[in-house]
C-alpha positions, 0 to 999 in steps of 0.5 A: 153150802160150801166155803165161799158161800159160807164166808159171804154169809158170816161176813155179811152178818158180821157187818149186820152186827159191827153197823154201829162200830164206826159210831164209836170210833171203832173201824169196821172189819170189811163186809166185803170178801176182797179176792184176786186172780191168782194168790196175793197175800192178804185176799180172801179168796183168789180164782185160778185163771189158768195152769199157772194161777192154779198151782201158784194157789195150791202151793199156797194152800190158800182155804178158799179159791176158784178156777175159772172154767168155760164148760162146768161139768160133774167131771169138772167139778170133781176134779177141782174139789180133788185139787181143792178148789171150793168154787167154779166160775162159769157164764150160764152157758157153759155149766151144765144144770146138774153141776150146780147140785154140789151141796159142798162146792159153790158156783158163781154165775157170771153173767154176760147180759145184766137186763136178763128177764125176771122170770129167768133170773128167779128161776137161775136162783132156784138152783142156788148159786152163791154169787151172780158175777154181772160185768158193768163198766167203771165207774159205774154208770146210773144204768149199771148201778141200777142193774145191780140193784134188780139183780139183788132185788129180784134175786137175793143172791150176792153179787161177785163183781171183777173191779178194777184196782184203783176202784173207787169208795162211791162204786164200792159203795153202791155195789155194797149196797146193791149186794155185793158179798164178794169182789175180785180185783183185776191181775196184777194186784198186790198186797198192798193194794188188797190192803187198800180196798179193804180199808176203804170198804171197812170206811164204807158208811153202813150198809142202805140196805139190810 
């Protein structure tokens, strides 16, 4: 498991353990990890579109980020842990099956096509990404809402979602419900606005499903 798989799964359980924070009073800590393209102060996590995101993020020494690759090979994989990049995005035409064998190193799964059959979502799952990244449109229609949900369920696997920046509280909420783990905001971004996304998931009511 490597470090975006572990931040997922400690900010999950953490939700699991503050579900009756806000009874009391008390605002939760986002469930959620908040990322952007590129390094923005206060994100989570950020992801390395090209060149210039990469070394803006390295000179950051930001702990947890991802470059954006349209073939995933061992090689590659190398080379970005070599720069300390700690996962890869790539759709599941472009990595090659053995790059996904990396115990230290993630890879989140984007997804092209939310209506994949059954039997090939359990056997994607088999090679453990940590996060399948499907592309709905927002705001989130009944249809996408309810792929999210066959995603998670079929799958048991987080969801990483691109959102739009203004995003709204009801989608950060089904998606959190559908599974999301980790979300990246779209470029452009600021602080300010990582800040805002942040407390509007740590409103979020608890989670419908645990």
């Amino acid at each position: 498991m490597g470090q975006l798989a572990e931040a997922i799964s400690a900010r999950l359980q953490q939700g699991r353990q503050e579900r009756d924070a806000q009874a009391g009073g008390v605002e939760r800590e986002p469930d959620v990890l908040v990322g952007t393209i590129g390094f923005v102060a206060g994100a989570d996590h950020c992801i390395a579109f090209n060149e210039d995101d990469a070394a803006e993020i390295e000179q950051a020494d930001v702990p947890i980020w991802g470059i954006r690759f349209t073939v995933l090979t061992t090689d590659r994989v190398a080379m970005a842990k070599a720069r300390g990049a700690s996962y890869a995005s790539c759709t599941i035409d472009e990595a090659q099956a053995d790059a996904a064998l990396d115990p230290e190193f993630d890879i989140v799964v984007r997804l092209l096509d939310t209506d994949m059959d059954e039997a090939t979502l359990r056997a994607l799952a088999r090679f453990g990404p940590t996060a399948l990244a499907p592309a709905p449109q927002f705001p989130l229609s009944l249809r996408d809402g309810a792929n999210m949900q066959r995603l998670q369920m079929l799958t048991g696997i987080p969801l990483a979602i691109l959102c739009p920046i203004d995003v709204s509280a009801s989608d950060l909420e089904i998606l959190r419900n559908a599974g999301l783990g980790c979300m990246l905001l779209a470029r452009g971004a600021t602080s300010e606005d990582v800040a805002a996304v942040k407390q509007k998931i740590a409103r979020l009511p608890a989670r419908a499903v645990e």
